[in-house]
BALOBA-1460 file (C-alpha; in Angstrom, 3 decimals):
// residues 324
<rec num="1" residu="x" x="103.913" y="96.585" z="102.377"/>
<rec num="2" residu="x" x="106.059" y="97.001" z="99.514"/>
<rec num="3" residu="x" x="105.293" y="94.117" z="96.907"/>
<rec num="4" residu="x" x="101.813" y="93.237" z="98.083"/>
<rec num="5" residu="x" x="100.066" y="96.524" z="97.482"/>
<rec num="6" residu="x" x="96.864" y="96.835" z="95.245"/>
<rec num="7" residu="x" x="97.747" y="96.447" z="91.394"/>
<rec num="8" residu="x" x="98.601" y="99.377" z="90.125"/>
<rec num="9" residu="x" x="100.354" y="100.715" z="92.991"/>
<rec num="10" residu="x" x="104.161" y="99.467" z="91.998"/>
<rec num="11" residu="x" x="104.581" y="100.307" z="88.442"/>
<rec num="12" residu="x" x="105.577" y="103.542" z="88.191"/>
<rec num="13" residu="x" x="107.634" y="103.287" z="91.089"/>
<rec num="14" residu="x" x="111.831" y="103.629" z="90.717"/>
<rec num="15" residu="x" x="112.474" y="99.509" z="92.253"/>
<rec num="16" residu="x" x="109.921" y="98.500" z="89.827"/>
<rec num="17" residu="x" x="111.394" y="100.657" z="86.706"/>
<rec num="18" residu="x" x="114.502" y="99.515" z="87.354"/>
<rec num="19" residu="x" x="113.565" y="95.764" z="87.232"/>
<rec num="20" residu="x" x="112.031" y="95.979" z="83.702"/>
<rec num="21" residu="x" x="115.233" y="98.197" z="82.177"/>
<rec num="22" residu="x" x="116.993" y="95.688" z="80.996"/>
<rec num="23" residu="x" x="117.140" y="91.749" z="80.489"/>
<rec num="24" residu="x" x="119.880" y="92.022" z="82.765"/>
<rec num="25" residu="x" x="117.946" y="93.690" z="85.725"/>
<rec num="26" residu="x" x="114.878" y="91.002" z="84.680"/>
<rec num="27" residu="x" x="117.323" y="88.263" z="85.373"/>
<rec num="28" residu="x" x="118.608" y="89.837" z="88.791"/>
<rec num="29" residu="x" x="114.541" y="90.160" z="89.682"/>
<rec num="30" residu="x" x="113.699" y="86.566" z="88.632"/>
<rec num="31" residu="x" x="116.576" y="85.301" z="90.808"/>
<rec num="32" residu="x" x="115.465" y="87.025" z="93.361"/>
<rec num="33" residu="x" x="111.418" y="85.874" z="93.566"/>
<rec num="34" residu="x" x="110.890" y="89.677" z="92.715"/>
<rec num="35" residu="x" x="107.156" y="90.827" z="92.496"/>
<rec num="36" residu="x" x="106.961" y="93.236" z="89.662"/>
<rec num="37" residu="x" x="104.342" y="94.993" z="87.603"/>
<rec num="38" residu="x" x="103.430" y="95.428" z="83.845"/>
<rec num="39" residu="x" x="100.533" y="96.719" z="81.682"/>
<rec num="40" residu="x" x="99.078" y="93.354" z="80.250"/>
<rec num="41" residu="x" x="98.398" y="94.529" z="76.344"/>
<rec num="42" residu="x" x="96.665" y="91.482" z="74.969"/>
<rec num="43" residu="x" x="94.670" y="88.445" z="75.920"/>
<rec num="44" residu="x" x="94.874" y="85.884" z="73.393"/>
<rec num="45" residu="x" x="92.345" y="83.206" z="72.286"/>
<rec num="46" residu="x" x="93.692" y="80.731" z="74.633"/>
<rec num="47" residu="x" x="93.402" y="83.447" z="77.639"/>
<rec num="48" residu="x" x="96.976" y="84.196" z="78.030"/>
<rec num="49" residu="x" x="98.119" y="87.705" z="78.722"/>
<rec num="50" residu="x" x="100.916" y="89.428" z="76.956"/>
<rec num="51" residu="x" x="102.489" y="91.962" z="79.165"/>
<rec num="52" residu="x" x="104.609" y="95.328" z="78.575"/>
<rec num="53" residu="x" x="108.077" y="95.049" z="80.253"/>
<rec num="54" residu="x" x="109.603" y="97.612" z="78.752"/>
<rec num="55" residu="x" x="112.917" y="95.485" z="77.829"/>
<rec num="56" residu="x" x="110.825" y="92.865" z="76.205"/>
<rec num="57" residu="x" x="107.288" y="91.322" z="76.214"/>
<rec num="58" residu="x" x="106.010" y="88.864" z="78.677"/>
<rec num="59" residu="x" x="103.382" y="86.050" z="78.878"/>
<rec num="60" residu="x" x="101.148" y="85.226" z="81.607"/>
<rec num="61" residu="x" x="99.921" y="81.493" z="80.821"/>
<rec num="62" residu="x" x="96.175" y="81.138" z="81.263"/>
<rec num="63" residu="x" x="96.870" y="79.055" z="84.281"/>
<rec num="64" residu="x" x="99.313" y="81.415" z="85.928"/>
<rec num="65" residu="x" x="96.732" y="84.188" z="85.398"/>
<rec num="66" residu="x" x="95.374" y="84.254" z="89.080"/>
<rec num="67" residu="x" x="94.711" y="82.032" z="92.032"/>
<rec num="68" residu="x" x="92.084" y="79.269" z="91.658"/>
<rec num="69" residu="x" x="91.956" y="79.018" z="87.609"/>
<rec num="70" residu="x" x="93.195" y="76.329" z="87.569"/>
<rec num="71" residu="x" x="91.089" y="74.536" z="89.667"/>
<rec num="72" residu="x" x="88.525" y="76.094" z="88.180"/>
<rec num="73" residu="x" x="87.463" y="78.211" z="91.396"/>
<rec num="74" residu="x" x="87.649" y="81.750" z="89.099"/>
<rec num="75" residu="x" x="86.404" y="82.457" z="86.082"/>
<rec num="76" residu="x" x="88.554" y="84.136" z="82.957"/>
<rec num="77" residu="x" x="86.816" y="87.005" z="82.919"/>
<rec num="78" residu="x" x="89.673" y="87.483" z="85.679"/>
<rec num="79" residu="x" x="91.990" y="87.420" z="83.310"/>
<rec num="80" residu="x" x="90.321" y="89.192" z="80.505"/>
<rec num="81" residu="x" x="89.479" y="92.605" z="82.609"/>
<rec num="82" residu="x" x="93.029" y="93.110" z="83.221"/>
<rec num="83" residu="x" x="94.081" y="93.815" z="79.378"/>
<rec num="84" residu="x" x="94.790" y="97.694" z="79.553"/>
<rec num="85" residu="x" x="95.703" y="98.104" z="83.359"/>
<rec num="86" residu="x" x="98.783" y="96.832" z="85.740"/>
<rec num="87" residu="x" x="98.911" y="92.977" z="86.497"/>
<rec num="88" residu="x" x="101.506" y="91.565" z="89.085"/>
<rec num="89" residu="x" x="104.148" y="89.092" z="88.538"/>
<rec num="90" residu="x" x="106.901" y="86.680" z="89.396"/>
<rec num="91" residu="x" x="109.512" y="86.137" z="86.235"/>
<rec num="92" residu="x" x="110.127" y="82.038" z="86.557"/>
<rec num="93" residu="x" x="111.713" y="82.059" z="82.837"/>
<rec num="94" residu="x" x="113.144" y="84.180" z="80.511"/>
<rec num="95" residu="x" x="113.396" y="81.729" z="77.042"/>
<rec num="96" residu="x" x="115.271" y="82.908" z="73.413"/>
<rec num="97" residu="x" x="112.455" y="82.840" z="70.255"/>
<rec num="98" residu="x" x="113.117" y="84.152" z="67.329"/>
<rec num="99" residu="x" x="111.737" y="87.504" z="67.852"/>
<rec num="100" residu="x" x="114.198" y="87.356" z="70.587"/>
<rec num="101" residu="x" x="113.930" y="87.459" z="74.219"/>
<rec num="102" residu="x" x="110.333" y="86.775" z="76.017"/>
<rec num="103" residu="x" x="109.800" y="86.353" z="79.844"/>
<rec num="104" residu="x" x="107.226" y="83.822" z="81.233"/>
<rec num="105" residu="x" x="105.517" y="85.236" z="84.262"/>
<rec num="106" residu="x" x="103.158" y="84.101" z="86.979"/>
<rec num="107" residu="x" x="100.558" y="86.174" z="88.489"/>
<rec num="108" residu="x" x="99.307" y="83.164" z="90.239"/>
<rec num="109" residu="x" x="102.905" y="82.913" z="92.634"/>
<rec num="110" residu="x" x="102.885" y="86.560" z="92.674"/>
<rec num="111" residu="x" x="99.139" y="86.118" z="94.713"/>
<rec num="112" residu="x" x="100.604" y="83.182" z="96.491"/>
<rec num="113" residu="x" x="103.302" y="84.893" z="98.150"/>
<rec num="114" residu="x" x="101.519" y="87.967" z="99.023"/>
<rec num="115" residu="x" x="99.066" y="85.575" z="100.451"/>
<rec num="116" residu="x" x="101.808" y="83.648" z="102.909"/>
<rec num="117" residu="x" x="103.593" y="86.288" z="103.383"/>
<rec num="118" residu="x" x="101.131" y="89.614" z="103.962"/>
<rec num="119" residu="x" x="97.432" y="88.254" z="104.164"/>
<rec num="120" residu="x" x="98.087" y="85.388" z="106.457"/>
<rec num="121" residu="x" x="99.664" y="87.631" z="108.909"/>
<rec num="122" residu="x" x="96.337" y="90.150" z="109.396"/>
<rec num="123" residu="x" x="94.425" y="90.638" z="112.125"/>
<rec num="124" residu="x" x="91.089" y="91.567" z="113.072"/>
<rec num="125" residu="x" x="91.285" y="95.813" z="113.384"/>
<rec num="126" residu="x" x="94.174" y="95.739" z="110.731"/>
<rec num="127" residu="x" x="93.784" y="98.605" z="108.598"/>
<rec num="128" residu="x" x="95.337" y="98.146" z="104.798"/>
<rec num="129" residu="x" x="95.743" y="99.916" z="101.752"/>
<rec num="130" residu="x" x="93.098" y="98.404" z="98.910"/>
<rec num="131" residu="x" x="91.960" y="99.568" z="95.703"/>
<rec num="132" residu="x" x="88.407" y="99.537" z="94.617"/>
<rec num="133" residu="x" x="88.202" y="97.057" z="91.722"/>
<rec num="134" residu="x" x="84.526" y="96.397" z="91.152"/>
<rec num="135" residu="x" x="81.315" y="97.002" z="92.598"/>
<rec num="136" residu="x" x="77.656" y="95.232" z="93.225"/>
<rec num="137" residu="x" x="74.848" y="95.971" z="95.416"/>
<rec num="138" residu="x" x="75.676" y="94.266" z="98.138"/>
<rec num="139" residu="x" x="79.084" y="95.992" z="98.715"/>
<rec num="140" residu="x" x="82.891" y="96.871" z="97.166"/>
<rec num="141" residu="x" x="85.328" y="94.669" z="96.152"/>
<rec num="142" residu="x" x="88.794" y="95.562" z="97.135"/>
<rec num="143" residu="x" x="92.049" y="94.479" z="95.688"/>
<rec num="144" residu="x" x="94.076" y="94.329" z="99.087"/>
<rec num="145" residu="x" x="96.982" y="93.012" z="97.108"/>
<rec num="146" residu="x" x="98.452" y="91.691" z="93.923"/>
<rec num="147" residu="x" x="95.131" y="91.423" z="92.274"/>
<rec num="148" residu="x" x="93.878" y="89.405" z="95.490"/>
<rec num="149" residu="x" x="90.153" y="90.533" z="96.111"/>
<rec num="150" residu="x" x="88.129" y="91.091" z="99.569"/>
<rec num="151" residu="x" x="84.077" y="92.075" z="100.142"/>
<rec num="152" residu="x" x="83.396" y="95.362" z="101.950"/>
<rec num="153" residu="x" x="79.571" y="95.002" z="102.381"/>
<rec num="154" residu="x" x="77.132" y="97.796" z="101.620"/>
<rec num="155" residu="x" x="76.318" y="98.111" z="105.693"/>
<rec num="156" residu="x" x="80.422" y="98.276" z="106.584"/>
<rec num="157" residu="x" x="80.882" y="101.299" z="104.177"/>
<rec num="158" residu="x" x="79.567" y="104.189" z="106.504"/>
<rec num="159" residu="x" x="77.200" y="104.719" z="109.315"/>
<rec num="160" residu="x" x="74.745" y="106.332" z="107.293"/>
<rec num="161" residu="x" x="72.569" y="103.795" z="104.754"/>
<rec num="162" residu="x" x="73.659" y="104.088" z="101.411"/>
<rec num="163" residu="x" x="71.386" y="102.008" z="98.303"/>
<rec num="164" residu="x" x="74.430" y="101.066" z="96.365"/>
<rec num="165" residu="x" x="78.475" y="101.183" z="96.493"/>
<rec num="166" residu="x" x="78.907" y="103.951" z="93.635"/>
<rec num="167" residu="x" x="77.667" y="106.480" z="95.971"/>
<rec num="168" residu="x" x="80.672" y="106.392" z="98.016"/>
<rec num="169" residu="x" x="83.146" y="104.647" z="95.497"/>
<rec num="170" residu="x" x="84.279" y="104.768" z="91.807"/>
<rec num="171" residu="x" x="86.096" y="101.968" z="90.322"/>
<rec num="172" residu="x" x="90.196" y="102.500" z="90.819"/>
<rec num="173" residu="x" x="89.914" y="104.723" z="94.205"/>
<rec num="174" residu="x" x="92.148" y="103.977" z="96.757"/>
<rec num="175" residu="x" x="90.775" y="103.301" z="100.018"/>
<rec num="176" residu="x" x="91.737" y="102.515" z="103.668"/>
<rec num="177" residu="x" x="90.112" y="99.656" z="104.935"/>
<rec num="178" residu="x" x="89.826" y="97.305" z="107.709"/>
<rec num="179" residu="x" x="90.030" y="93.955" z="108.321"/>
<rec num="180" residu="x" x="86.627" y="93.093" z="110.011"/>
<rec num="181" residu="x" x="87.482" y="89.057" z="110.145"/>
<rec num="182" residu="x" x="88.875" y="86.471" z="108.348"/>
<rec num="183" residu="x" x="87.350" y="82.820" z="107.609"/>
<rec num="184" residu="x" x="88.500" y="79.874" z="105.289"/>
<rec num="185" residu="x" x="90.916" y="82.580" z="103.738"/>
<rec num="186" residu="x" x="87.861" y="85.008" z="103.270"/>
<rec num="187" residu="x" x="88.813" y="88.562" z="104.321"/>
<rec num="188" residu="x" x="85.765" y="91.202" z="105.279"/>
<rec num="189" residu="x" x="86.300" y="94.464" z="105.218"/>
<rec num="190" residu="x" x="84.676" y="97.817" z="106.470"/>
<rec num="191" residu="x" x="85.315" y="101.167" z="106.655"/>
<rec num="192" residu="x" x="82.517" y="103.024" z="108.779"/>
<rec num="193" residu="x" x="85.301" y="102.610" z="111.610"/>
<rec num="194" residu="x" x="87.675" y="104.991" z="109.751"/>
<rec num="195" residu="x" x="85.283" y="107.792" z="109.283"/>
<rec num="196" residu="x" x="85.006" y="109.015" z="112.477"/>
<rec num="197" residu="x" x="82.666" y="108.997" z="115.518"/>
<rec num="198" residu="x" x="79.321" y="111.067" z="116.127"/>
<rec num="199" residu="x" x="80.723" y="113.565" z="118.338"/>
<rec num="200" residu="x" x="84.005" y="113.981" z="115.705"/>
<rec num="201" residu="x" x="81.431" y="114.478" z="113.180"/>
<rec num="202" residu="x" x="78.951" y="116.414" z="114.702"/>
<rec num="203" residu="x" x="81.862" y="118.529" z="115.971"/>
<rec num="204" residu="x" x="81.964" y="120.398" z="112.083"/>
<rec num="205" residu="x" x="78.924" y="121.686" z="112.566"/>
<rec num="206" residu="x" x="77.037" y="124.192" z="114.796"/>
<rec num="207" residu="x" x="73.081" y="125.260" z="115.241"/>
<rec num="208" residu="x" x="72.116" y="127.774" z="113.023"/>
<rec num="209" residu="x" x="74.206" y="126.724" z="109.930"/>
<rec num="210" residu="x" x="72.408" y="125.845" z="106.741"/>
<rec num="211" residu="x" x="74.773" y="123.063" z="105.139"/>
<rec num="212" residu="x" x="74.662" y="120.216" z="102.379"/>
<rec num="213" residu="x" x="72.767" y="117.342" z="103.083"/>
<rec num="214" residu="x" x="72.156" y="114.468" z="101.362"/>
<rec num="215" residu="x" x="68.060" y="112.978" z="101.497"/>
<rec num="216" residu="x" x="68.523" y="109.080" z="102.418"/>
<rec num="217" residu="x" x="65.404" y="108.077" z="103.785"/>
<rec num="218" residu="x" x="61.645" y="109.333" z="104.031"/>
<rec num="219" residu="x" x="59.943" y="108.026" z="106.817"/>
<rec num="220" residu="x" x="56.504" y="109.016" z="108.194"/>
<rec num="221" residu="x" x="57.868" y="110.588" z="111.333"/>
<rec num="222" residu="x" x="60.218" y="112.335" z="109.128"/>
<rec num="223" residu="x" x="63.161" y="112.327" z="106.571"/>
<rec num="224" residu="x" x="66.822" y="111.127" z="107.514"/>
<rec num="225" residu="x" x="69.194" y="113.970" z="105.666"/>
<rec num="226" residu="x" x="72.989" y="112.445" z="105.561"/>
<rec num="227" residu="x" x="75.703" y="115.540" z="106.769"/>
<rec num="228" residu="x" x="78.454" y="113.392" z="106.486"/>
<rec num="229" residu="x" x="78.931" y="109.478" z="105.246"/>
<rec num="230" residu="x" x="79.201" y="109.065" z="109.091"/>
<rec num="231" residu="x" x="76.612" y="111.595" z="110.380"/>
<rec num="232" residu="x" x="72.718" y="111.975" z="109.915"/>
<rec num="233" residu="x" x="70.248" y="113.981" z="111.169"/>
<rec num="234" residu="x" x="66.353" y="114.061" z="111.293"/>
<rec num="235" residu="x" x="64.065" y="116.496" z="109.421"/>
<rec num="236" residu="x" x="60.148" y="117.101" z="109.941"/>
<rec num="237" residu="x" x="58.249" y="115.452" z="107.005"/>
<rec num="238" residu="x" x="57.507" y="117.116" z="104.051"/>
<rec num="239" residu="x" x="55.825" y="116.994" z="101.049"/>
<rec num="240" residu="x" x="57.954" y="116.092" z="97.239"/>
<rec num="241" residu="x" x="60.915" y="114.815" z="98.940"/>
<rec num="242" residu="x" x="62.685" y="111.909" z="97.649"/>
<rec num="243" residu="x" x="66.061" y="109.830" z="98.812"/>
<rec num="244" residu="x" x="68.783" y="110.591" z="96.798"/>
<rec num="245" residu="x" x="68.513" y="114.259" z="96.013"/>
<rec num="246" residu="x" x="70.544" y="116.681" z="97.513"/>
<rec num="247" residu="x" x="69.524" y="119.278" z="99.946"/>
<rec num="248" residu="x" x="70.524" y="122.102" z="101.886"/>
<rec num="249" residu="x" x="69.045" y="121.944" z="105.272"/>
<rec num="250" residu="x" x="69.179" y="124.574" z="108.410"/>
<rec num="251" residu="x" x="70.927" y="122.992" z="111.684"/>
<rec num="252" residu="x" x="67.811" y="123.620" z="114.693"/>
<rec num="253" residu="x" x="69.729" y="121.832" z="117.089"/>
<rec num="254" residu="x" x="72.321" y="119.405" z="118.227"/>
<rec num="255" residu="x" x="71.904" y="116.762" z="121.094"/>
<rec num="256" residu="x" x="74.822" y="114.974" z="121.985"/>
<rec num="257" residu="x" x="73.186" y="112.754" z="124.937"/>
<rec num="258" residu="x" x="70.268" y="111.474" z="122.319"/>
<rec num="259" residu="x" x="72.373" y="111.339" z="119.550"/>
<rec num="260" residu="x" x="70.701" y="113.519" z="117.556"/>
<rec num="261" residu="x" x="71.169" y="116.514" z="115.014"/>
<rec num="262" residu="x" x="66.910" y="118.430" z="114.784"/>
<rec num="263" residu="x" x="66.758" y="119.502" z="111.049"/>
<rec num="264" residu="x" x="64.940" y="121.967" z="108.725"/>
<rec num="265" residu="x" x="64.833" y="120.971" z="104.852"/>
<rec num="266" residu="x" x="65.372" y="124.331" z="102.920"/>
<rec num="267" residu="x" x="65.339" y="122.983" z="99.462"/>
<rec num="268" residu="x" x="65.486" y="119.551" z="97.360"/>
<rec num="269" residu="x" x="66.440" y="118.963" z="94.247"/>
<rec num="270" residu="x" x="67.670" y="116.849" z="91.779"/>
<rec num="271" residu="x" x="71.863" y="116.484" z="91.029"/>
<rec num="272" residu="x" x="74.473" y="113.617" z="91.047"/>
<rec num="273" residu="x" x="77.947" y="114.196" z="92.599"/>
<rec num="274" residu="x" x="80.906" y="111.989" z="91.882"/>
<rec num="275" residu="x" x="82.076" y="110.066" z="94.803"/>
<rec num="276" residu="x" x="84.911" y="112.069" z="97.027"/>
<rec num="277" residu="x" x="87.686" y="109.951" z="98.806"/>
<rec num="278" residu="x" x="86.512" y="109.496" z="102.003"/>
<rec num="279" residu="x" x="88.248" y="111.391" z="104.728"/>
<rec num="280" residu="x" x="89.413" y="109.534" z="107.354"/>
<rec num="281" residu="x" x="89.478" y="109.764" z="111.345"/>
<rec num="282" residu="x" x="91.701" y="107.497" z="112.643"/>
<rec num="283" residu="x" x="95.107" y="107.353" z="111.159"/>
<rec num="284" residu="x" x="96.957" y="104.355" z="113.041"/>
<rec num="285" residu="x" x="97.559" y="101.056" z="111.931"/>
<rec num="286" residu="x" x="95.804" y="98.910" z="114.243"/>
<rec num="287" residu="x" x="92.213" y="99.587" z="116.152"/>
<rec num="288" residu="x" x="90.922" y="97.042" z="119.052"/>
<rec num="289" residu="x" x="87.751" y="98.483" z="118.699"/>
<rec num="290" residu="x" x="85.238" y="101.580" z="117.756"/>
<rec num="291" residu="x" x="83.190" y="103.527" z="119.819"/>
<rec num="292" residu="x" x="80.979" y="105.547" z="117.737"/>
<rec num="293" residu="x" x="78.431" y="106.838" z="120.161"/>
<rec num="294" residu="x" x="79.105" y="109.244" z="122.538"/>
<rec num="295" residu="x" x="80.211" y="108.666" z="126.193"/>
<rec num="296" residu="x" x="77.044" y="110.015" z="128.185"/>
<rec num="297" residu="x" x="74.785" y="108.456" z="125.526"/>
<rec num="298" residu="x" x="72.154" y="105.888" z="126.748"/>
<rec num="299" residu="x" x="72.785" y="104.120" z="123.232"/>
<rec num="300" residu="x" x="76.339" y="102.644" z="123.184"/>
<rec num="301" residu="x" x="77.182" y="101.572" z="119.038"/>
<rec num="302" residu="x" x="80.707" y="99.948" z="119.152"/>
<rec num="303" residu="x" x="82.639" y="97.489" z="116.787"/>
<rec num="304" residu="x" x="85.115" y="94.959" z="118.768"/>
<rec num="305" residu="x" x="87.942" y="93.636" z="116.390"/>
<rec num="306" residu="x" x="88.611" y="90.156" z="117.726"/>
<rec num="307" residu="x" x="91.230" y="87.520" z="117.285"/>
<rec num="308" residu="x" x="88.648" y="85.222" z="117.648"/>
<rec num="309" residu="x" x="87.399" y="86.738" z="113.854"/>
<rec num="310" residu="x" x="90.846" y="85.563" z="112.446"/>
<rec num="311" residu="x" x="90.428" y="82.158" z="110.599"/>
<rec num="312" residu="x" x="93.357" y="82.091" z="107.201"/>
<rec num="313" residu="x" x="93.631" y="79.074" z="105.721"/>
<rec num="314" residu="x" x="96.012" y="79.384" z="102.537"/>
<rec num="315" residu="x" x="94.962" y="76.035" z="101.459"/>
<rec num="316" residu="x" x="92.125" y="77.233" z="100.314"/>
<rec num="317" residu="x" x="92.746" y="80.261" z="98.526"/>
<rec num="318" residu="x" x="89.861" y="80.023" z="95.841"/>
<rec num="319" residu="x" x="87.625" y="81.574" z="98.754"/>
<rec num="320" residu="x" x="89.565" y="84.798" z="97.917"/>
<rec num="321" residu="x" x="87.760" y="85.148" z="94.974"/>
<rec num="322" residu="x" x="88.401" y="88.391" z="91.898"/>
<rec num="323" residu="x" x="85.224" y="89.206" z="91.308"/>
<rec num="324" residu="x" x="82.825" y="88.031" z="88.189"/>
């Protein structure tokens, strides 16, 4: 939605562009409750941001830097890790110094109106454009719009396990995502839902191929070998293998009704890959639910997206929290 995309995502575009041309064109945006974008250049000793506009320079008071300062909810390292990258913005004043012209900007009413007006609205089995902003063991955080910050947990990324976020993500990679349920203005998100069942993945590959495989878990009845974020298949145990190296691996055999994809390890070694962006399955805008198992399989693994998971509350925003 145009306005309450990931920061970043609006300012190179022409609407955008044209706002910060002229102190003209600022004026026309601030009339209209415009949310634009800038490259914050400084932080100063009190914590406010100075901000590129092109036309002139802006200022982001330490208070208007984000949702919950204020109050105390977030810390400033919210504000400080945005020197050097896009922050959003509502102009509420443009005032005459004597270097000139300066605008005074809010990113905090730029988060509050994407919040009434975009987040509030989601549902359960949305999916939504985010931006990965940080990560931590225990999952992702996404900016899902104007700097506004959601969890995808480590278990919502993929099917297969992963031990940390950076082995699917890199900091600044855009992402589908979505909404898994919302509570006190808390958005979940996952993604495992987007990345196709175990018969779409499966369907790539055929007995007899020797493919890429990544070594995620060695168990005494044998070692788990990921094919695909959304795809793993079982190996027979053997000796000097460890999770996390890459393999090549020869397909025996593939079993639909159990589930299963019978593995040979060829080789294991040693090498990092940077993440890829993920490819995605399901292309609509909306799911009601996820079947990934297939139909004549004993073992039925679905995800249900619920109204029932929909709880906003924009009085309390701080539980939307930009990461530490």
């Amino acid at each position: 939605m145009l306005g309450f995309e990931p920061e970043g995502r609006l300012i190179n575009c022409i609407e955008n562009r044209a706002a910060l041309n002229s102190p003209a064109s600022l004026k026309e945006a601030m009339r209209e409750g415009k949310i634009l974008e800038g490259r914050a250049l400084v932080c100063t000793s009190d914590h406010d941001l100075i901000v590129d506009l092109g036309c002139m320079r802006g200022i982001i008071p330490r208070e208007e830097g984000a949702i919950g300062i204020r109050e105390g909810k977030i810390r400033d390292i919210a504000i400080l890790s945005r020197v050097n990258r896009p922050v959003s913005f509502i102009v509420t004043d443009i005032e005459e110094n004597e270097n000139g012209q300066r605008a005074i900007l809010s990113r905090r009413k730029a988060q509050n109106v994407c919040m009434e007006s975009y987040l509030s609205k989601l549902n359960p089995g949305d999916i939504i454009d985010t931006r990965v902003t940080h990560l931590e063991p225990f999952g992702a955080f996404l900016d899902v719009g104007c700097g506004i910050s959601a969890l995808m947990p480590i278990d919502c990324i993929s099917i297969s396990r992963i031990n940390h976020p950076r082995e699917r993500f890199s900091v600044g990679m855009d992402l589908k995502a979505v909404v898994k349920s919302i509570e006190n203005g808390r958005i979940t998100l996952t993604e495992k839902e987007l990345l196709g069942t175990w018969e779409e993945n499966a369907a790539r590959f055929s007995p007899g191929q020797t493919v890429a495989g990544v070594i995620r878990s060695v168990e005494p009845y044998g070692i788990f070998v990921e094919l695909t974020p959304n795809l793993a298949g079982l190996a027979e145990s053997r000796p000097n293998i460890l999770p996390g190296q890459q393999a090549s691996v020869y397909i025996k055999n593939i079993l639909p009704s159990r589930m299963k994809v019978k593995l040979v390890i060829i080789d294991a070694f040693d090498q990092e890959w940077a993440p890829k962006p993920p490819e995605y399955f399901f292309s609509g805008s909306h799911m009601d639910r996820f079947i990934y198992s297939p139909s004549d399989c004993p073992k039925r693994i679905e995800t249900i997206f619920s109204p029932e998971q929909n709880d906003f509350s924009i009085s309390k925003p701080e539980n939307t929290p930009n990461p530490p």
